[in-house]
VOBA-1610 file (N, C-alpha, C; in pm, whole numbers, padded with zeros to 5 digits, always signed):
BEGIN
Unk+08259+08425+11270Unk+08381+08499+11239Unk+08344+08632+11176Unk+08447+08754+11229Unk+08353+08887+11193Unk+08515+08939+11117Unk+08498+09007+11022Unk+08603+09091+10935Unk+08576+09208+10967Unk+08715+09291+10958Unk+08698+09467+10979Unk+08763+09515+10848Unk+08646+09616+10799Unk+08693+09691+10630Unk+08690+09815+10694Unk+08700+09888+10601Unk+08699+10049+10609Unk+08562+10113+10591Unk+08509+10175+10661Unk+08403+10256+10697Unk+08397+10336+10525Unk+08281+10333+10470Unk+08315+10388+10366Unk+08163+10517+10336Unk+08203+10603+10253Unk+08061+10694+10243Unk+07903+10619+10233Unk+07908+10514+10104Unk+07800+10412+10145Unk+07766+10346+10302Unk+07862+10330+10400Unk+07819+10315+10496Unk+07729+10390+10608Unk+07736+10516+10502Unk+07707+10634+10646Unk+07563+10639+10701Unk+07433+10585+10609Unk+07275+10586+10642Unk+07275+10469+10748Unk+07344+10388+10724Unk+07301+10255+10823Unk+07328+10323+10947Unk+07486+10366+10972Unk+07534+10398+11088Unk+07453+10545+11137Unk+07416+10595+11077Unk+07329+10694+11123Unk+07139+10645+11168Unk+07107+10534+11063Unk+07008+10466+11138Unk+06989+10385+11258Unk+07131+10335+11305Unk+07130+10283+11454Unk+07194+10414+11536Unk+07183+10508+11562Unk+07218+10640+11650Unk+07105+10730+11646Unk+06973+10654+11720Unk+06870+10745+11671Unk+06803+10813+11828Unk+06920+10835+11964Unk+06874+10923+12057Unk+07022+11020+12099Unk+07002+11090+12181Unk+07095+11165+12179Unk+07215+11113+12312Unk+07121+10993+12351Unk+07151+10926+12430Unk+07259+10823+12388Unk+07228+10756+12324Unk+07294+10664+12198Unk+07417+10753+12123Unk+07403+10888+12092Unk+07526+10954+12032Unk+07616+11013+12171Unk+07603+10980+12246Unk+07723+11018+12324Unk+07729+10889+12386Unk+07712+10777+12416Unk+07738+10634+12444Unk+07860+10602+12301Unk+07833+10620+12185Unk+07919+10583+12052Unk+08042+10716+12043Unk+08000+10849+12105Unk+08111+10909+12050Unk+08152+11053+12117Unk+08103+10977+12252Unk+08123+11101+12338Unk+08071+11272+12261Unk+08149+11361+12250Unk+08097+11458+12248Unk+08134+11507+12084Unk+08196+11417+12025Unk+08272+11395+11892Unk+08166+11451+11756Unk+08027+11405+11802Unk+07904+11458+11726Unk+07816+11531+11756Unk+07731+11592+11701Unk+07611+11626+11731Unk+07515+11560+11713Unk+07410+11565+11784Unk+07252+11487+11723Unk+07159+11596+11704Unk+07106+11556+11541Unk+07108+11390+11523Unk+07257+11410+11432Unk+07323+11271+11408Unk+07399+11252+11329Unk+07349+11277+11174Unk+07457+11313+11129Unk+07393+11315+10953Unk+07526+11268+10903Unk+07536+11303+10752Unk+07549+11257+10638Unk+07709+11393+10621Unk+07659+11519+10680Unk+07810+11570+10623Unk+07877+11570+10763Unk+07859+11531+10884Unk+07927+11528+10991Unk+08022+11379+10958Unk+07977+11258+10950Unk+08037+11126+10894Unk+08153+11138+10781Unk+08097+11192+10696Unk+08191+11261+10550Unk+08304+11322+10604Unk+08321+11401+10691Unk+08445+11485+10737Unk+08506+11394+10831Unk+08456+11292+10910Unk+08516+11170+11022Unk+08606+11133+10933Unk+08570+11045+10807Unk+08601+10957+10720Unk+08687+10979+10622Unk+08681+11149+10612Unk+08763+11190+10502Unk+08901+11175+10480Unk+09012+11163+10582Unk+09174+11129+10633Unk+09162+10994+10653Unk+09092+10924+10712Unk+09107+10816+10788Unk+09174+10716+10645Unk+09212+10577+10730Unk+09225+10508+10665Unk+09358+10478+10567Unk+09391+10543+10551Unk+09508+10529+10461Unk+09636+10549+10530Unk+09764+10510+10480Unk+09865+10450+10525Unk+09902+10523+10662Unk+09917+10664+10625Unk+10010+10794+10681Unk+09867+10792+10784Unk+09794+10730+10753Unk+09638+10784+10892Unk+09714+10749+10993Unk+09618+10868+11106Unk+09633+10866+11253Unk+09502+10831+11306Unk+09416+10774+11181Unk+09291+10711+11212Unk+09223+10607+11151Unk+09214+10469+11167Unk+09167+10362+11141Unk+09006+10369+11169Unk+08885+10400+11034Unk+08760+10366+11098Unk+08731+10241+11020Unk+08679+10190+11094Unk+08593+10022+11050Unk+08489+10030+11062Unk+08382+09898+10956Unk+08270+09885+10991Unk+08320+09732+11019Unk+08247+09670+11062Unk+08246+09502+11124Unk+08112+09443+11063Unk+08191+09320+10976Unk+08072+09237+10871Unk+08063+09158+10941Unk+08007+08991+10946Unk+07972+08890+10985Unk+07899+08825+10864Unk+07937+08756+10822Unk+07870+08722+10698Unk+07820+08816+10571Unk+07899+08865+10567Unk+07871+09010+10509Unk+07808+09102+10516Unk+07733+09136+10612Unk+07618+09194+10670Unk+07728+09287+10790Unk+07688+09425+10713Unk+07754+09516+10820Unk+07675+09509+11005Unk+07754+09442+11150Unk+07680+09457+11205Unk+07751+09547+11336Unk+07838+09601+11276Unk+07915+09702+11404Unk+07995+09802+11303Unk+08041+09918+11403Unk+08174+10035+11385Unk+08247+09987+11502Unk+08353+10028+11449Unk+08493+10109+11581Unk+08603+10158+11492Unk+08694+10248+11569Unk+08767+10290+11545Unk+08928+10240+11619Unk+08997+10314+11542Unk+09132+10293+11642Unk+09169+10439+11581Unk+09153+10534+11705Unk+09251+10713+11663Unk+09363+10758+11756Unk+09362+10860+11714Unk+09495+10917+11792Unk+09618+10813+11783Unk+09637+10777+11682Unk+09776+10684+11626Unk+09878+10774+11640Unk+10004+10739+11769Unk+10105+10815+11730Unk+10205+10746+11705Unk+10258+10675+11602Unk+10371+10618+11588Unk+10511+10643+11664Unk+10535+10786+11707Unk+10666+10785+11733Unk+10661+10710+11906Unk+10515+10755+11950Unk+10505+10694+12111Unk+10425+10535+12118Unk+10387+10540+11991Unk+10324+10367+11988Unk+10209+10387+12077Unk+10124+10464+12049Unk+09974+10456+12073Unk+09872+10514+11995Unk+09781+10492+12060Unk+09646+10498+11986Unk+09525+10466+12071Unk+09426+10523+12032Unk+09297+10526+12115Unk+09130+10460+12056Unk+09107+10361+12083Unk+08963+10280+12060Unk+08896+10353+12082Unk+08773+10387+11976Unk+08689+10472+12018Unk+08554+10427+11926Unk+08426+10509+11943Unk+08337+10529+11834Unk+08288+10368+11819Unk+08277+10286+11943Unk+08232+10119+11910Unk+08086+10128+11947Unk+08031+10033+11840Unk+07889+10001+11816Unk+07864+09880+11776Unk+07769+09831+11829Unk+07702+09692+11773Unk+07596+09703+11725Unk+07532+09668+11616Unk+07395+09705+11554Unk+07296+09649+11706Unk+07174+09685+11684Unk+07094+09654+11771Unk+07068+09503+11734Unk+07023+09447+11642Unk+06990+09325+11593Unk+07130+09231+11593Unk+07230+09309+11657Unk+07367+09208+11615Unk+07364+09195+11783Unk+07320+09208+11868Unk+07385+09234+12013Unk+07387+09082+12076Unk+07443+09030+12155Unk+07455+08927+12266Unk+07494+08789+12106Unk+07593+08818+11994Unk+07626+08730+11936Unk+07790+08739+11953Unk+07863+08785+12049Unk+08016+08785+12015Unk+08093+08873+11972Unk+07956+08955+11885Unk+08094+09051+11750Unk+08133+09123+11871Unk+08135+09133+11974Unk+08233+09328+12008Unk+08307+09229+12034Unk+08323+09109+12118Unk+08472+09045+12190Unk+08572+09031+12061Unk+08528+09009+11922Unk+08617+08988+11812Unk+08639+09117+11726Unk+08545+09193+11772Unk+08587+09307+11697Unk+08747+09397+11785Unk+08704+09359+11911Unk+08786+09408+11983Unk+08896+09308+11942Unk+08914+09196+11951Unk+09045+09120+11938Unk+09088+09145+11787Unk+09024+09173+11672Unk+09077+09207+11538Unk+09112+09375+11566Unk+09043+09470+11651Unk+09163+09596+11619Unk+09273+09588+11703Unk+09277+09501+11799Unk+09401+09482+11881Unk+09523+09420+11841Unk+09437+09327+11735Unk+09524+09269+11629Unk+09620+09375+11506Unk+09544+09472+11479Unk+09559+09592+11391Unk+09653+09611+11487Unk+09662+09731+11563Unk+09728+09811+11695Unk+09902+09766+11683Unk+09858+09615+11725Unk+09998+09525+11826Unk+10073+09484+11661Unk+09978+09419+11600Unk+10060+09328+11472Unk+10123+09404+11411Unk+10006+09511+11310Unk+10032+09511+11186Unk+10091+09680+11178Unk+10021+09785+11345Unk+10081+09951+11315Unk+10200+09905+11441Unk+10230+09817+11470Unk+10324+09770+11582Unk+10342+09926+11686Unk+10216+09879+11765Unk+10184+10007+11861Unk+10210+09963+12043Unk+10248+09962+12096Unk+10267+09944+12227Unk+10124+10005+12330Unk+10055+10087+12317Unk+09984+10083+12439Unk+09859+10142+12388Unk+09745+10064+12426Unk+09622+10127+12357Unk+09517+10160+12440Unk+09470+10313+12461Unk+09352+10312+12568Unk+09237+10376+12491Unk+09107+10342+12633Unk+08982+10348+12556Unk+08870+10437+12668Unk+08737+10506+12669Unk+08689+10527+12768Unk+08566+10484+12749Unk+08535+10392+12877Unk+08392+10366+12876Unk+08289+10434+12971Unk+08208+10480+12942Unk+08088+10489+13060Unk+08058+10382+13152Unk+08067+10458+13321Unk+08078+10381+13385Unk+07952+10268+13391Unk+07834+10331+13325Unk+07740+10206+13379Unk+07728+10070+13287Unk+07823+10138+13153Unk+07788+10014+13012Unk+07917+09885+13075Unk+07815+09825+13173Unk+07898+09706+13231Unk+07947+09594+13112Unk+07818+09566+13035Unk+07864+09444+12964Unk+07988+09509+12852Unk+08017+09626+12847Unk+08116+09664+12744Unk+08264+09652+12843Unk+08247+09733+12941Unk+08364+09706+13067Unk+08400+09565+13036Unk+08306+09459+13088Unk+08337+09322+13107Unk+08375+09274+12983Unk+08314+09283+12817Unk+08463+09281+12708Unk+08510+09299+12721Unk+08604+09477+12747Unk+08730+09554+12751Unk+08810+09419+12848Unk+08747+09436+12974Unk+08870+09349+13106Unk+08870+09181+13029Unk+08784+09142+12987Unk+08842+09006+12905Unk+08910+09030+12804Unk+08895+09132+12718Unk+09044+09145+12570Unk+09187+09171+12680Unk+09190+09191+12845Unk+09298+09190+12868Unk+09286+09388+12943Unk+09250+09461+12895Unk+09229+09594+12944Unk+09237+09617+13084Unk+09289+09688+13143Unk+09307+09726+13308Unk+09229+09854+13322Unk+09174+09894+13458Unk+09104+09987+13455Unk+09179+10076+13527Unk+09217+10218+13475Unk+09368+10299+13558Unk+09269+10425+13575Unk+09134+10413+13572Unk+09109+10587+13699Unk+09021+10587+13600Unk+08913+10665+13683Unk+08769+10752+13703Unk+08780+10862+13625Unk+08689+10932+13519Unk+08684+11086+13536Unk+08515+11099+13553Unk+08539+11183+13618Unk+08393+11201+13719Unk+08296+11322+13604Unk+08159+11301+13555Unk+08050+11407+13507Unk+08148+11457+13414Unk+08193+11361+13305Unk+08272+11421+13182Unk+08156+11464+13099Unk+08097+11401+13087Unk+07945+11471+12965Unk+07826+11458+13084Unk+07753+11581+12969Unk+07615+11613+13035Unk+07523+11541+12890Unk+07424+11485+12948Unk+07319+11427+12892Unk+07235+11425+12936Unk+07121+11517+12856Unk+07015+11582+12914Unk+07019+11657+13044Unk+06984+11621+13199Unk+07023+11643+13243Unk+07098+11517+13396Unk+07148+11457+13301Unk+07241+11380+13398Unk+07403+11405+13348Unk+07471+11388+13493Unk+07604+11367+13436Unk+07660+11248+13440Unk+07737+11226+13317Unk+07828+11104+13316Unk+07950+11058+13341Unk+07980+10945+13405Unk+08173+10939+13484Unk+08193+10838+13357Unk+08317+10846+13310Unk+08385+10766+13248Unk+08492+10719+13260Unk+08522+10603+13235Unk+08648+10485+13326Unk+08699+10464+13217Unk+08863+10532+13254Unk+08973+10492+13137Unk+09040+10368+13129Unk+09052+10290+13065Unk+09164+10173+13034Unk+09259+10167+12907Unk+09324+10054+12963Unk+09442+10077+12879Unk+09485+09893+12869Unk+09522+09893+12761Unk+09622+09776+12769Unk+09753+09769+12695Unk+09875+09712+12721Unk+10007+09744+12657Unk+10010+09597+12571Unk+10114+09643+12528Unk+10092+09505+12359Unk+10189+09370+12457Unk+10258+09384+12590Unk+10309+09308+12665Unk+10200+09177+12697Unk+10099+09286+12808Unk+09959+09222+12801Unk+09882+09121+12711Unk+09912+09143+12616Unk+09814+09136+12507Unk+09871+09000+12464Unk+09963+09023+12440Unk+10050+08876+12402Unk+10045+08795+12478Unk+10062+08791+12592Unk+10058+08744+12709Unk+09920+08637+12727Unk+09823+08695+12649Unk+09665+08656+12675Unk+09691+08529+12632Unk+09580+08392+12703Unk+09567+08249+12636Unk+09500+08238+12532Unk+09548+08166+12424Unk+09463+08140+12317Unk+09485+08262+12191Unk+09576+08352+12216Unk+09575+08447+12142Unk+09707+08373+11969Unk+09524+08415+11920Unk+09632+08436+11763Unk+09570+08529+11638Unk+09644+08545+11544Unk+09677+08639+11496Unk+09577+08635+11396Unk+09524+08772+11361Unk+09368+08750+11273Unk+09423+08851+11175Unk+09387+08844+11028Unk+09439+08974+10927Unk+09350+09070+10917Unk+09335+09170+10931Unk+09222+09272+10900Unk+09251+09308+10743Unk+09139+09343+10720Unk+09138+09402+10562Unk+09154+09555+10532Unk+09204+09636+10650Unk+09224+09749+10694Unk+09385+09826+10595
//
């Protein structure tokens, strides 16, 4: 069982110690950073977030208390009931144990429950299959291509938008309701 807190300034060396290619910082945050990541780029992410009136939810994800992921939930617009998943990571040493399928089902839980949001989308790179194949099991549909959105190094990258509506979501088997500490 994994809990989501608030991303906090003490968090910022870890999360900057698992983002250590430039490869890895646009897989976590598209074009959102520079590499390498530091210490006053995180500080200014973090600085709004979080609090009531936020239009930005950042998390870190514990598991026994041991920080072993980020994500976000941004672009909160209350009056249209959305918001956008972004900025997800699994520590390297946390990978092939579960946390993204629950991290994903606790901010969806956030989203639908508790900012009572109707439709939430996300973009993945087309080749990070095993992240696709979470997204389409939390329920996510895949609604279109954007073709060589980022350059990395010198390749370009397509990224595949999804979305899921809080209809969906409810809809899912087995679904129940988890509290975030958010």
């Amino acid at each position: 069982m994994i809990r989501l807190e608030p991303f906090t300034e003490k968090d910022i060396d870890l999360l900057i110690s698992w983002i250590s290619t430039p490869e890895l910082m646009v897989q976590w945050s598209g074009a959102h950073f520079k590499f390498p990541l530091n210490h006053e780029q995180l500080a200014k992410y973090i600085s709004s977030a979080n609090l009531e009136t936020s239009s930005e939810y950042i998390c870190k994800v514990l598991a026994n208390d041991e920080i072993v992921g980020h994500i976000s939930l941004g672009r909160v617009d209350r009056v249209n009931e959305t918001a956008r998943i972004g900025k997800v990571f699994i520590s390297p040493t946390a990978r092939g144990k579960g946390y993204a399928s629950e991290m994903i089902h606790q901010i969806l839980n956030l989203a639908f429950q508790e900012l009572r949001l109707n439709r939430i989308s996300l973009g993945v790179f087309d080749f990070n299959l095993p992240a696709i194949k979470i997204y389409e099991q939390a329920g996510f549909q895949k609604e279109g291509l954007l073709r060589q959105t980022n350059k990395v190094r010198n390749k370009y990258w397509n990224l595949i938008e999804m979305s899921i509506l809080k209809a969906e979501w409810q809809a899912r088997p087995g679904l129940m309701g988890i509290q975030s500490n958010i």
